[in-house]
N, C-alpha and C positions, 0 to 999 in steps of 0.2 A: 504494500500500500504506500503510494506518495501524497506529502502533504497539498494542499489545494494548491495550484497554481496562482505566480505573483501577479495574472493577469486582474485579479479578484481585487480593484482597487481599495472598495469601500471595507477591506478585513483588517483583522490586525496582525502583523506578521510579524511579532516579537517571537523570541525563544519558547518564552513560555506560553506562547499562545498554540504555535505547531505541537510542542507537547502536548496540550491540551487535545488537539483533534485527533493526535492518535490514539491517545488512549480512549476517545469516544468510539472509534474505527474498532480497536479491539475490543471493547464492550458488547458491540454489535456481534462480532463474531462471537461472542461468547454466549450469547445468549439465543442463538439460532441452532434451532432445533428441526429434526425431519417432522415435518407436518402429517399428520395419517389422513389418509385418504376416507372420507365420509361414505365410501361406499359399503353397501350393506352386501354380506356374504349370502350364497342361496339359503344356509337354513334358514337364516335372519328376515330373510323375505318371505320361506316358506313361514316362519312362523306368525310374519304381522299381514297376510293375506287372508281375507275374510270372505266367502262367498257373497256375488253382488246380487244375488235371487235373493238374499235374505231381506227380512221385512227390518225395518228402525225398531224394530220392539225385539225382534229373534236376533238380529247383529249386538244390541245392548246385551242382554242376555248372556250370548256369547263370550261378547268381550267380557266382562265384569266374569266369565267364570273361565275362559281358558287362553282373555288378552294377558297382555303386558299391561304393567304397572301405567305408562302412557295413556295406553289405549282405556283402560279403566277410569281415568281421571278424565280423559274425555267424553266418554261416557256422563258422567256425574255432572260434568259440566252441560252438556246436553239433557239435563233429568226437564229442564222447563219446556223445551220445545216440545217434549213427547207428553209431559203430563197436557201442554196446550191439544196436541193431535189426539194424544188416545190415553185420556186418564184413569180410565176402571183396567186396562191392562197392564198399564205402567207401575199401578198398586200392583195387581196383583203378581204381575212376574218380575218387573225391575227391580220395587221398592226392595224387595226381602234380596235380591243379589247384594244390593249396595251396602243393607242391615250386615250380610257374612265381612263384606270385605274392609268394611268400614275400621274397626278393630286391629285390622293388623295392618293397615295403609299408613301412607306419611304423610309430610305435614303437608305436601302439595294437595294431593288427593284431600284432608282434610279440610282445608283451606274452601278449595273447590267446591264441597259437601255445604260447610257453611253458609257456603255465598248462593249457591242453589236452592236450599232450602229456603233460604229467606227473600228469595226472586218468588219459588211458587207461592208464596204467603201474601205477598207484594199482586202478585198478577191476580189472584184469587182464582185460582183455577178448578179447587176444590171447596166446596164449604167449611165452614170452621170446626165443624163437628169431624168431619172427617181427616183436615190434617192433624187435628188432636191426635186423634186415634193412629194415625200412620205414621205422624213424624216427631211429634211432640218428645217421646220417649228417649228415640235416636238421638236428638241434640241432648235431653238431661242426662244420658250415657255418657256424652264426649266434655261436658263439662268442665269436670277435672283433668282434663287431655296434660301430659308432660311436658309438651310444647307450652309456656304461656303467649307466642300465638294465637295457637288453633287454641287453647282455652279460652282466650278474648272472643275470636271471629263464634265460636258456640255461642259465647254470652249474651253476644250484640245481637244473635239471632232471639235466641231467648225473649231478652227485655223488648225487641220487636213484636214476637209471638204474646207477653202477656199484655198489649193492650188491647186484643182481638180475642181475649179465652172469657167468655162469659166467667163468676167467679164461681161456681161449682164447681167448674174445671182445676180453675187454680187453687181452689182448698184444697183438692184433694190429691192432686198433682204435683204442685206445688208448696205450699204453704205447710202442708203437713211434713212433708220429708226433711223439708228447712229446719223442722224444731231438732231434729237430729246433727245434722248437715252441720250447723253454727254451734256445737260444742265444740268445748277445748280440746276434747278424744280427738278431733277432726284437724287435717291437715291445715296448714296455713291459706292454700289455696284455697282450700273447700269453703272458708272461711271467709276469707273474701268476697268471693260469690257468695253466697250468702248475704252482705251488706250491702250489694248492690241489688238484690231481687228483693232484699227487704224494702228498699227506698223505692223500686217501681210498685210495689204492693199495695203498697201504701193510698194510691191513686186508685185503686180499687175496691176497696173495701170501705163501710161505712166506720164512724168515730170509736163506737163501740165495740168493732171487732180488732183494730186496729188496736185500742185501751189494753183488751183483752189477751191477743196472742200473738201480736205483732211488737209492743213494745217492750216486752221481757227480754227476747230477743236481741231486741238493740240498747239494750240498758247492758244486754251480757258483753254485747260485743263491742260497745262503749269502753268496756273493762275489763278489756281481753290483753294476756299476756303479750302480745305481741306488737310492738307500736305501729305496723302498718296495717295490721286490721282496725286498730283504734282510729288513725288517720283516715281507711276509706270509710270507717262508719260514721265520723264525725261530720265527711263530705256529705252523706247521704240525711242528715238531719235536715236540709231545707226541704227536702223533699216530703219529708216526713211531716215537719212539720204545716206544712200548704193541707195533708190531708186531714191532720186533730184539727185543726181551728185553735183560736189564738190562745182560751185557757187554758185544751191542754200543753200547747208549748210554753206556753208560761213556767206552767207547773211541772210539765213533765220533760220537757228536751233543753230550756235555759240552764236548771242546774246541772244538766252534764254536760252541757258547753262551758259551763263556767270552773267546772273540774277538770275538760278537755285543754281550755285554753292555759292553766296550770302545769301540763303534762310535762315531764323531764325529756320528751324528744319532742324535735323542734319541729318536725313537717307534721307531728299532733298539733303543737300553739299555733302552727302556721294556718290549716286547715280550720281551726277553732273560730279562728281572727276571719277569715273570708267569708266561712257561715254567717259571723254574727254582724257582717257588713250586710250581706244579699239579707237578712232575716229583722232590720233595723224598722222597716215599713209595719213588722206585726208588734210590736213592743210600743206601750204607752209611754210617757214625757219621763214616769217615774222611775221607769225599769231601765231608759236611754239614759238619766241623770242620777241615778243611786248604784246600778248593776256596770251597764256597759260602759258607760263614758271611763272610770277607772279602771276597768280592764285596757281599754284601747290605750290609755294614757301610760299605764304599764307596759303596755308591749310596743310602745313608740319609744319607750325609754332605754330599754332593754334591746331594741333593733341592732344600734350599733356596734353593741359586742356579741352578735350572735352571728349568724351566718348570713350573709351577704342576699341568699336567694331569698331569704325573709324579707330585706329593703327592696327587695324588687315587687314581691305583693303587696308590700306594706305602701311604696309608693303608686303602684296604679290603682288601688283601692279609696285614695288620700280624698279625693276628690269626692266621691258616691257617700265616703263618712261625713267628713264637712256636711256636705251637705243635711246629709240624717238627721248628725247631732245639732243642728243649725237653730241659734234659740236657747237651748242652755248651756252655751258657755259662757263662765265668768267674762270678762276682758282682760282678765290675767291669760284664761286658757286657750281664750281666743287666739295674745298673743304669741304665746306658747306655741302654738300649734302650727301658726305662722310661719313661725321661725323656723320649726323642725321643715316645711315644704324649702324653705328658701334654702335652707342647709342640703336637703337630698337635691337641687336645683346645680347645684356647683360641684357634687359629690365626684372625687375623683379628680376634677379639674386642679385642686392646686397640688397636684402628686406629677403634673406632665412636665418632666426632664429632659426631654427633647434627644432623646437617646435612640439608636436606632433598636427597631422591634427585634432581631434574630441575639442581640443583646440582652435582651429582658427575660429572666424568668419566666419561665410557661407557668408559673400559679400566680403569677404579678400580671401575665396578660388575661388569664383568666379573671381575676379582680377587676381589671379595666375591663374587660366583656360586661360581667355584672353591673358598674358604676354605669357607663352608657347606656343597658338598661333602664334603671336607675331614673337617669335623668331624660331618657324617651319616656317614661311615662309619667313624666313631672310634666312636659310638654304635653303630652297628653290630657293632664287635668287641669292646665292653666285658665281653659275658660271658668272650670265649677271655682276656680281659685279667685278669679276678681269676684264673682257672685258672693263670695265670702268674705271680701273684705269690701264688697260694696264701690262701684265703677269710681264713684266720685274719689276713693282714695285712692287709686291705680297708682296715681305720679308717685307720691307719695310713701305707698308699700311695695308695689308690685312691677314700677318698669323696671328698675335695676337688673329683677330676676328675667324681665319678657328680654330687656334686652342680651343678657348672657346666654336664654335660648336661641336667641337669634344666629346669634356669634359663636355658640359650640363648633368645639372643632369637628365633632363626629355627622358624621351626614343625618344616621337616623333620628338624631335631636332636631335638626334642623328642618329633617322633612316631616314631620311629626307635626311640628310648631310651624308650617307654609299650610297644614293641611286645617291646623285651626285658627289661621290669621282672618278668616271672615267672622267666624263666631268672637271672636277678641273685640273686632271693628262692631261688629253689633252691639256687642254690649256697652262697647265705651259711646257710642253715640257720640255725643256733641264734645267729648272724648278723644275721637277720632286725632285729631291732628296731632297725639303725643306718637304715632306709632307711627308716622309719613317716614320716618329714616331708616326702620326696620324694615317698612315694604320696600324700600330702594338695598336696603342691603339683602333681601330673598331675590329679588329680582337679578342681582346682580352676581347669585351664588353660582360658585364653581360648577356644583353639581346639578346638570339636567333634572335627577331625580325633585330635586326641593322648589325648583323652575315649574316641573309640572303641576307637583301639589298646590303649588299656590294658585296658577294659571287656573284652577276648575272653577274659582269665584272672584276671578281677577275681575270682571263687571260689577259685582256686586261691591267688593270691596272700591274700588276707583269711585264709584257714585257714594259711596258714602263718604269719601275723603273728599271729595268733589262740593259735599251739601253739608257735611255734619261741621265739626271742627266749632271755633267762636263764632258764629254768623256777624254780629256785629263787627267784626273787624278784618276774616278772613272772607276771602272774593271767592268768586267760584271760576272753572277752570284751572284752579290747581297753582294757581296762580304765585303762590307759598312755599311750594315744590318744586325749583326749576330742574331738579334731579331726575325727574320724572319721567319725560322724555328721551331723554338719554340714554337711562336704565330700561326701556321696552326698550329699543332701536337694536340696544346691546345685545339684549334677551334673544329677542327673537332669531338674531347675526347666529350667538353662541347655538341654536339650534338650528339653524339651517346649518352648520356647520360640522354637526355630529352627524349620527345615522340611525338617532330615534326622530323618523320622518313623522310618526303619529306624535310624540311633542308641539315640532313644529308646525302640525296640520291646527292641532289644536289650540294653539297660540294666535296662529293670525284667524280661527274664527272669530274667538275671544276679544281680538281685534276691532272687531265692528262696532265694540261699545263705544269704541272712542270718538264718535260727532258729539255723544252725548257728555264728553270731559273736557276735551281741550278745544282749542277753536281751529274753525276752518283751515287758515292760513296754514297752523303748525303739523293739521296733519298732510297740508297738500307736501308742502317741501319737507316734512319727514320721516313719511308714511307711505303716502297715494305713492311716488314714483320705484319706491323701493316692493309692491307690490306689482306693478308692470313689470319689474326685473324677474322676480319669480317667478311669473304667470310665462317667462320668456326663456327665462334658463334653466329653472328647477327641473330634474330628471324623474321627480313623483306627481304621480296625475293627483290624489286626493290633495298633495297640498298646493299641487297649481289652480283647484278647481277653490280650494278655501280662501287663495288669495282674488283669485275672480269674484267670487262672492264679496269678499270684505271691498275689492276694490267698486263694486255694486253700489257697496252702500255709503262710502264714502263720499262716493257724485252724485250720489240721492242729497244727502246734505251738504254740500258743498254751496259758498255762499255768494260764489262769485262768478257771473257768466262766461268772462273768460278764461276762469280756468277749468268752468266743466265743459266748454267746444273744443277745449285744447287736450281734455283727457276721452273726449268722443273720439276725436280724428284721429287722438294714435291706436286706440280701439280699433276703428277703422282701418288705419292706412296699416301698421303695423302687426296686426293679427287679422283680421280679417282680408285685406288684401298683400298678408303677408309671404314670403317666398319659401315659408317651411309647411306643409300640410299639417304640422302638428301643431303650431301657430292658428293656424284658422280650423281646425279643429276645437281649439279652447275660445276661439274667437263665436264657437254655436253654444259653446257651454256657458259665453258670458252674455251674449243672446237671451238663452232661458233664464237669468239670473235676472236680468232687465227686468223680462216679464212678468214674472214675481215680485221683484220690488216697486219699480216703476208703473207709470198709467200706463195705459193702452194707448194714447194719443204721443205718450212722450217716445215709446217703441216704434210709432208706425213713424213718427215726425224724420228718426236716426236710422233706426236700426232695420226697418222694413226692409227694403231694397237691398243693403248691404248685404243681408241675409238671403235671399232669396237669389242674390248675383251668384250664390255659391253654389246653383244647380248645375252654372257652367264648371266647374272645379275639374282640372285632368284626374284627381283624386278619387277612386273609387269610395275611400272609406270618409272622405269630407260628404261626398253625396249620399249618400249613406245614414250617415248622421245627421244631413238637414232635412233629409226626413222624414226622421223620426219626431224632427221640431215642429215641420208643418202644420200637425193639428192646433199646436200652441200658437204660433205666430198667427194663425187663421185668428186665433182665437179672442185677437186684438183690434180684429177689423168692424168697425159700425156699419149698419145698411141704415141710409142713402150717401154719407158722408166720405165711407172708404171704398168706394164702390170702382174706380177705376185701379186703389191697391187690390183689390180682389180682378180686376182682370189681369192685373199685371201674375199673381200667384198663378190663375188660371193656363195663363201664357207658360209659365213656368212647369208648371206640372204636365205641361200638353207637351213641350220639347223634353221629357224624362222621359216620358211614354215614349215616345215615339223615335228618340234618339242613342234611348240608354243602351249600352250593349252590354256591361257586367249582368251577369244574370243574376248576381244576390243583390245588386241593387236595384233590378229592374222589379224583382219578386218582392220586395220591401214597398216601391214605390204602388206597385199594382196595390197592395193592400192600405199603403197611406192612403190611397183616391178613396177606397171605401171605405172608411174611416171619416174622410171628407167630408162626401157625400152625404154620410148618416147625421153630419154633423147641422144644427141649427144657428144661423146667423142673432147675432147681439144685436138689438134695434138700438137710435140714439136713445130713443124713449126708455121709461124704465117697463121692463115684464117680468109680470110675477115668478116666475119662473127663473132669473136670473136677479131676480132684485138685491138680494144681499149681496152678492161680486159687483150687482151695477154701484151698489152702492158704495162698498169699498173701493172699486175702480174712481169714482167720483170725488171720494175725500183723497185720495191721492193724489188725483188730476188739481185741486182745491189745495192743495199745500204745496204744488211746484211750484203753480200761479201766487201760488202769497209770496214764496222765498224772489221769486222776480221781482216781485212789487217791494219785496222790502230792502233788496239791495238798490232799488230806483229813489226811496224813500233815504236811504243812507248818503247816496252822491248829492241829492239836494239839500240833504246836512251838513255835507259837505262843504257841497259851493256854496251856499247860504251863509254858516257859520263859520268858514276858514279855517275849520280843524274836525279830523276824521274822528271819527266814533269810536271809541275805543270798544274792546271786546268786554272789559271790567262793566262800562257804562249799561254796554247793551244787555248783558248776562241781569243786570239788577233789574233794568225794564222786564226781562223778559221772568224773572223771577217777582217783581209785583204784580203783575199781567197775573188775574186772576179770570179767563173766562173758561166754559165749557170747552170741553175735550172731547165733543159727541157731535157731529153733522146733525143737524135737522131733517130727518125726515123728508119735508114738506117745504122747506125751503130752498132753491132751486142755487147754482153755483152763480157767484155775481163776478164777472168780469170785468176790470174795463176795457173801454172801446167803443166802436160806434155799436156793435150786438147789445150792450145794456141795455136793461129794461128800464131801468130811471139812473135822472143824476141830481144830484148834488145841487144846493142853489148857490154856493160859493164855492171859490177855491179851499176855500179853509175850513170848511166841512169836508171836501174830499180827502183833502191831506188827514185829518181827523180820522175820517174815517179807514183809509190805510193801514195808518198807525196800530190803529184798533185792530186791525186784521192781523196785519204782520205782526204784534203782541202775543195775541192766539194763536197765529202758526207755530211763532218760536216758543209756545209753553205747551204746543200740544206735540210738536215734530219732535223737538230737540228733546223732551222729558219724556217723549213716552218710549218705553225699553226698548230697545233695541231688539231682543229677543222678538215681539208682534211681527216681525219679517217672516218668522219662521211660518208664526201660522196662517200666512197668507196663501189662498189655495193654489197650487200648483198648474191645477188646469181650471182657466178660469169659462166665462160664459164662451162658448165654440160657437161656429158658424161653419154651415157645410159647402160642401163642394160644390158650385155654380157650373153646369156648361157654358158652351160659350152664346147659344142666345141668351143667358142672364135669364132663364128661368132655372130652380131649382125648388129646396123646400124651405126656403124665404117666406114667411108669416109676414106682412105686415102690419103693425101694431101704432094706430092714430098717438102724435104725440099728445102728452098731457101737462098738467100745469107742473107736473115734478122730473120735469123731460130733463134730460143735460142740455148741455148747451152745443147749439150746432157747433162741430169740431173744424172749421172751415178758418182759412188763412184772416179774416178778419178779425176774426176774433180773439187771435193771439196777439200781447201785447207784443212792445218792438224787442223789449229785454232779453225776448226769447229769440226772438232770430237769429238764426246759427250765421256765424261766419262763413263767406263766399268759398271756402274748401271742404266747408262740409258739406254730403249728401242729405238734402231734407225733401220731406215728402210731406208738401201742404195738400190738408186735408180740404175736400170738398170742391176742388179744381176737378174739371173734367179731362184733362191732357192728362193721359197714364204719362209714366214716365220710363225712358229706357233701361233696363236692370242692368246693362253692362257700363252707363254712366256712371256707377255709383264705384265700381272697383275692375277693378284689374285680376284676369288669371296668371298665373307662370307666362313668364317667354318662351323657357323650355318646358317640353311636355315631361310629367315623370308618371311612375308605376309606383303602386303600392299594395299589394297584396291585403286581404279583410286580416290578416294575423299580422300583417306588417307592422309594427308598431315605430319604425326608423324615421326619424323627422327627415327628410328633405333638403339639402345647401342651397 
């Protein structure tokens, strides 16, 4: 063997490093062996060959008496399909093979047996009288199996079986063999079981019978030699006590908790201490204040010279007791108690020597395992922990310790405390603005992990830091926080960066809340353009299609016309008539995203035509995909007002017919036409039949027109007053602006323009009355959740497929006094009108307009196979 060659620039080719490879070189040899060949010899085949005439009942049979061990456990594992096929045979010839082999089989087959039995209990494939009788026995047989294993997997089957055994069953089955079973003559194991059949029993039987021969029982095995039958019977006492009622645990299960929690082994006090936590809700003020409260106070005392896995239940417990005991502590023990969380809070922390880990003691790293525990579940109970010292004193008692979870070195602290940083923000409410430098340092954490946890309430939390905080003095938009911005831009970077792509998918949905925090401006330049980047280069489709989304909603609220014609046209020119097919691919998916969030007037005004230009596509799978869009895009169109956009589709769907030659997309399109067809046109008027979409379509159309009018309302602020609006000023307007959140019914959309139905009798009413509107836009647009996106319908009111004499099955429906407003080029203000590069499509003109106007195919032709998934140069 020679050492690698010096070709290999990026190695290291010191002395000791060529050493080093040979002797991995010789390891290798050393540990290479002949490998035997898997092939089976003829006996080996003659003996696992089974005749194929045999019935699934005569082949089980067989196998279970003259298979292999294999073939046997597969058998048992198939016991449920046959008892489904043939269950009065499977009794009577299977069962009793399984009963022979059962006994001397291992722990596979055992295993196996278990899990079968308690599949057929599960499926009910037999009545309950009858798997008593067939199976019931078989499992109390294997019980005590030498495997503690296969003695668990019996058990669990067990405690399944007795909540289905009427209780005459379990008297005499059960309950009676127990009184033997749970003496000391009896094995440890046997004994065990035992304490856990007792506490399912218990759920079974009335108070009196339970008084009578159920609690001697666990009074014996409360005070049995052995501390870990004591430990699981002490477990089983909540159990027990749910089925006495509260006197007799008073009476009868408190004093051997309070013997139990005594006990000279510790996982006895340990278990004693977590019962009498879960068991605090049935104990009155006196028994919490005279009984328990000293005990807990005793063994929080005693925690730190006992064993470590004590502080570990003792601290995730900390929280549900506080609480319990909430009300009679002194303010001594209040304090006290305090203190002991803030102590477990730090625990470990000042021991880090900064020494490397293969240095440290393996019982010192074990220690440090425990402590980080420890303090995850101090993170853990930090919300029930302000509740207890009361929000108003947070600053005061409790940031010290919020901030030190913040800042733990260990991740699972950290992610722990991102997962309850919305429950922290709720409760501090007006609160809120002491914890803005924590959310900037989770945001800002190394680890993805603590990034996500926080991200799942990032909306909810941002809106409250946004609203809550001093109101008198603190602004909204965040205004207090310039950290803020920053710290997402980062976040979101460090996640595209890694290759937990669902992180980042779910980051920039999360995304979308942000019209409703920071202003316009901040998110165009540093947000909006860094979401066209991914929608551009990102190699994952869900998180390209999340940035299309958020980028959706962004230009929904954007406040400024020229910068939502300027994020149209790279839509446009850029993805939809751009030179990658995977490009105008996302360029259909941000299409559907429009029509979803956006009117129908605002879709057909942009995005109409661009869309429908893509039937030309050399791309199989872009045509393909537009349509599957078709029905939706239709489904935007009004009759009489889009009526030459519907010849223009018609035009459209006439040259796929007739032109297509892929046949999966010719066989697609064939079915979109009937699809079409079946489809019913949206009148301008409202129909009952579509009233609720007409309606939401309406208040949509009703809030793009106010956001026009209000930024036309701000430039005459402008030149008027010789100083721009600021976004502090506006945010306060739009936070007094107290009107309804709800369209009117009955009230028709009011425009201006020459279509108005009335005007104004001065200028300074109209402006008035603007003001008033724009007011309401921005308290209803900007404050209502962002999440109401979601539940806007998908497929909204459709309209069907027209031939080309323009009959089909078009209803027409007389307009009414709560008609919309004819969707025609008059009646959109000027604010609106797209810049001379972009495609618009005025409603209500009778000149269709050309679909190859609006974009551009390839210069050169390309191929793409329907599995192709290869973007195009």
């Amino acid at each position: 063997m020679h050492p690698p060659p010096p070709a290999a620039a990026a190695m290291d080719f010191s002395q000791n490093s060529l050493f080093g490879y040979m002797e991995d070189l010789q390891e290798l040899t050393i540990i290479e062996r002949p490998v035997r060949r898997s092939l089976k010899t003829p006996e080996e085949i003659e003996r696992l060959t089974v005749d194929e005439d045999l019935s699934d009942i005569e082949r089980a049979v067989y196998l279970l008496s003259a298979g292999q061990g294999i073939q046997g456990t597969s058998v048992i594992a198939n016991l449920p399909f046959l008892m489904r096929q043939n269950p009065a045979e499977t009794l009577r010839r299977v069962l009793p093979k399984v009963r022979e082999v059962l006994p001397v089989a291992g722990v596979e087959m055992q295993l196996t047996a278990a899990v079968s039995f308690l599949t057929i209990l599960q499926e009910d494939s037999v009545s309950i009288h009858t798997y008593a009788h067939s199976f019931l026995q078989v499992i109390l047989l294997h019980l005590e199996h030498r495997d503690a294993g296969v003695s668990n997997a019996w058990l669990e089957t067990l405690l399944s079986v007795i909540e289905v055994l009427p209780k005459e069953t379990l008297r005499h089955e059960i309950l009676n063999p127990l009184v033997s079973k749970a003496q000391l003559s009896q094995t440890v194991q046997s004994r065990l079981v035992s304490c856990k059949i007792l506490g399912k029993l218990t759920n079974k039987f009335d108070a009196h019978t339970i008084k009578r021969e159920i609690l001697p029982l666990v009074k014996s095995l409360c005070q049995d030699v052995e501390y870990e039958v004591r430990s699981c019977m002490c477990r089983q006492l909540e159990n027990i006590a749910q089925g006495i009622g509260t006197e007799l645990t008073k009476s009868m299960v408190l004093p051997e908790l309070i013997e139990l929690s005594r006990d000279e082994g510790s996982s006895v006090r340990l278990a004693a201490f977590e019962t009498l936590v879960n068991l605090l809700d049935v104990f009155d003020t006196d028994d919490r204040s005279q009984t328990i409260l000293p005990l807990v106070k005793s063994f929080c005392e005693k925690s730190f010279k006992a064993d470590e896995s004590i502080l570990i239940s003792l601290s995730f417990h900390l929280g549900k007791l506080c609480h319990g005991l909430y009300g009679i502590f002194t303010p001594d023990q209040h304090l006290r108690f305090l203190e002991f969380y803030k102590k477990l809070c730090t625990l470990g922390l000042q021991q880090e020597n900064g020494h490397n880990e293969n240095q440290i003691p393996p019982q010192v790293l074990e220690q440090e395992k425990k402590y980080i525990s420890v303090r995850k579940n101090c993170a853990y109970n930090f919300p029930a922990m302000i509740v207890f010292v009361d929000p108003k004193n947070f600053h005061m008692e409790l940031y010290s310790t919020f901030f030190c979870l913040c800042h733990d070195p260990e991740v699972p602290v950290r992610y722990t405390i991102a997962i309850c940083f919305y429950e922290v923000s709720k409760l501090l409410n007006s609160g809120v603005y002491l914890i803005h430098k924590e959310l900037i340092t989770l945001l800002q954490d190394e680890s993805l992990e603590v990034l996500d946890a926080l991200i799942d309430h990032l909306p909810e939390i941002l809106e409250l830091m946004s609203t809550g905080g001093e109101s008198s003095i603190q602004e909204n938009k965040l205004s207090s926080l310039p950290d803020l911005i920053p710290a997402l831009t980062a976040a979101e970077q460090r996640a595209a960066a890694s290759l937990k792509w669902r992180t980042h998918e779910k980051l920039l949905q999360k995304y979308a809340c942000l019209p409703h925090i920071i202003s316009s401006d901040q998110i165009y330049y540093r947000f909006l353009q860094r979401m066209f980047t991914i929608m551009m280069t990102n190699n994952v489709l869900p998180v390209q299609k999340a940035a299309s989304r958020t980028l959706c909603i962004f230009l929904r609220y954007n406040r400024k016309q020229e910068q939502r014609h300027e994020v149209i046209q790279k839509l446009i020119e850029q993805l939809g008539q751009g030179k990658s097919y995977w490009n105008r691919l996302r360029f259909l998916d941000t299409c559907e995203f429009i029509i979803e969030i956006f009117s129908k007037s605002f879709f057909c005004k942009y995005f109409f035509l661009p869309a429908i230009e893509l039937t030309h596509d050399p791309v199989a799978n872009v045509r393909m995909k537009l349509c599957y869009l078709l029905p939706k895009v239709k489904s935007t169109l009004k009759i009489p007002a889009d009526k030459h956009l519907l010849q223009q589709l018609e035009m459209c769907v006439r040259k796929l017919l007739c032109q297509e030659k892929d046949k999966d997309v010719l066989a697609i399109v064939k079915r979109t036409v009937l699809e079409l067809d079946r489809m019913e046109m949206s009148m301008d008027a409202f129909q009952k039949k579509f009233y609720e979409k007409d309606l939401l379509d309406q208040e949509k159309e009703r809030e793009e027109l106010l956001l026009m009018e209000m930024e036309q309302l701000e430039k005459e602020k402008q030149q008027n007053d010789g100083r721009p609006m600021s976004d502090k000023t506006f945010e306060k307007k739009r936070r007094d602006a107290k009107t309804p959140t709800t369209l009117p019914k009955s009230i028709p959309i009011s425009v201006p323009g020459p279509s108005g139905t009335s005007t104004p009798s001065t200028s300074k009413e109209i402006k008035k009355s603007k003001l008033i509107r724009s007011q309401s836009f921005n308290n209803q647009a900007f404050h209502a959740k962002y999440g109401n996106l979601d539940k806007c319908p998908s497929k909204s009111s459709t309209a069907g497929y027209t031939p080309v004499s323009g009959l089909g099955k078009t209803s027409v429906i007389s307009l009414t006094d709560d008609s919309f407003r004819a969707r025609n080029a008059s009646s959109i203000p000027t604010s609106f009108s797209p810049s001379p590069s972009l495609p618009s499509t005025s409603r209500g003109t009778g000149n269709p307009v050309d679909p190859k106007s609006s974009g551009s195919k390839d210069t050169q032709p390309r191929k793409a196979t329907l599995k192709s998934r290869k973007s195009n140069p």
